[in-house]
Residue, then its C-alpha position, 0 to 999 in steps of 0.5 A: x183123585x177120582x170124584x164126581x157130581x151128580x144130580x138126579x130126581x130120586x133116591x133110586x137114580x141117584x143112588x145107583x148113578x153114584x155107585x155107577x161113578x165109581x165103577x169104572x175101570x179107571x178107578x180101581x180102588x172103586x172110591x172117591x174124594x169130595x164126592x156131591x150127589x145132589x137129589x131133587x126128592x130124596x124121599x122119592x124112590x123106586x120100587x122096584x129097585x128097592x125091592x130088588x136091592x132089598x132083597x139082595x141086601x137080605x141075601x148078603x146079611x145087611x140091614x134092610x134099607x128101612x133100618x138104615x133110613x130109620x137111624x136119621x129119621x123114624x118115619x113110622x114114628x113120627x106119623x103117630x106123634x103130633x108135633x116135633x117135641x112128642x117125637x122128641x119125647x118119645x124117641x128120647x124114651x125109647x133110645x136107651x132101649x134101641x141102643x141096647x138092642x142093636x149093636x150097630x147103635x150102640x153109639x147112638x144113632x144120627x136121629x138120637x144126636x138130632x133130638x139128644x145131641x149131648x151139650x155140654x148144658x145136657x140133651x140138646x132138643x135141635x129138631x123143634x128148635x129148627x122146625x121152630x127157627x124155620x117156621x118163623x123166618x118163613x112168616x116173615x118178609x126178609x126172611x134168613x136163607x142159611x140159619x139153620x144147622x144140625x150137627x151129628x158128629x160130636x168131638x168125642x167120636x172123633x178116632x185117631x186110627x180113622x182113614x177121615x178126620x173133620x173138625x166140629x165147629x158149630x155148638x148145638x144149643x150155643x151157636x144160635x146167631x143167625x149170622x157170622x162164625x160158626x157156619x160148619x155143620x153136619x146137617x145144614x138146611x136153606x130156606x129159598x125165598x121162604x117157601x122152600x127147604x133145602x138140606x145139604x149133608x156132609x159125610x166124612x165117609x159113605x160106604x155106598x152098599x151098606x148105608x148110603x141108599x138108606x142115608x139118601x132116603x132118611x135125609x129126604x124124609x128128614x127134610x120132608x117133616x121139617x118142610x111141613x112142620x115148618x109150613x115150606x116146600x121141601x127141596x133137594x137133598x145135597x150129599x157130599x162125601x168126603x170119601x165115598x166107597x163101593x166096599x165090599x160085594x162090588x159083584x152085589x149091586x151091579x145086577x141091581x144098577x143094571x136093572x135100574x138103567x132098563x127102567x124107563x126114566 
């Protein structure tokens, strides 16, 4: 089994040390099993390989990197709203309209299952739930490190023709304990001695041309808004895959990682 471990301090680095992982002649298949990139800024990133990469992306017919970053956390948005609940509302406005439009979302979106994860009691609101849980145990002296979960997938979702399978555990809007079982989730977020906010993300699969730079980017703007929504530092961002893949258009990114080594660190 090919996998790895990375850790770098932006989205650009780590984004093109992973692809750089699994390009290796060893690994044929240009995959990788549980798979942890782990991202000191996540919304942190490079210009210049953005624009690079950009503009590839643009040549092959993939989505901009802002579209795929937008599917977890519309940053646009967000900065004209006031408070976590208005983005909410607003965002639960204007998603039928964004799953019409797109044929990509037509499932939803990662950001949709965040604000209108689909409870069995109805729309389940997580974001000003968790900005809310996180802002209080802050405040306090012994506050909780690990009570904060998202979840994303929902059973329904689950194929069987599908190469990955997982199991949800963690009930949006039900699990709400502090401690004990259920502690399996999409989306998880620690509070670090109640000043800093660090998320892990677990991904049954990661396709690293199409999606995982825009993933690693929405993450960390992701992270960043609960941070100051909730009053903390945000922290690192850990991805973890359970299978990671150069998919297609190997020949696409390798000029752009190149150009990212040349540029000074």
């Amino acid at each position: 089994m090919h996998t790895f471990t990375i850790a770098e301090k932006n989205t650009s680095l780590a984004w093109a040390a992973a692809c750089q992982a699994l390009d290796v002649a060893t690994n044929q298949r240009r995959d990788g099993f549980h798979t942890v990139v782990r991202i000191a800024d996540a919304a942190a990133e490079d210009p210049q390989v953005r624009a690079h990469f950009d503009q590839v992306r643009e040549e092959y017919g993939y989505d901009p990197i802002e579209t795929v970053a937008n599917t977890i956390f519309p940053a646009r948005l967000a900065a004209v709203c006031s408070s976590p609940a208005e983005l909410t509302r607003r965002y639960r406005d204007m998603y039928p309209r964004l799953k019409r439009l797109d044929g990509k979302n037509k499932g939803g979106t990662y950001f949709g299952r965040i604000v209108a994860y689909p409870g069995e009691r109805g729309q389940v609101d997580q974001l000003t739930t968790m900005v809310t849980r996180i802002r209080v145990q802050a405040a306090l002296p012994g506050p909780m490190s690990a009570a904060y979960e998202m979840d994303i997938a929902h059973p329904d979702d689950l194929q069987p023709e599908a190469q990955t399978w997982s199991t949800p555990v963690h009930v949006a809007g039900t699990d709400n304990g502090y401690r004990g079982f259920p502690c399996l989730s999409h989306c998880s977020f620690q509070l670090e001695r109640g000043q800093t906010l660090h998320a892990v993300a677990h991904y049954r699969s990661h396709y690293m041309v199409d999606r995982a730079y825009g993933n690693y980017l929405g993450l960390g703007r992701l992270l960043a808004y609960l941070a100051q929504q909730a009053q903390v530092r945000p922290g690192s961002v850990t991805v973890v895959a359970g299978h990671a893949q150069i998919e297609k258009h190997l020949t696409v990114i390798r000029p752009v990682i190149q150009h990212q080594m040349q540029i000074p660190a």
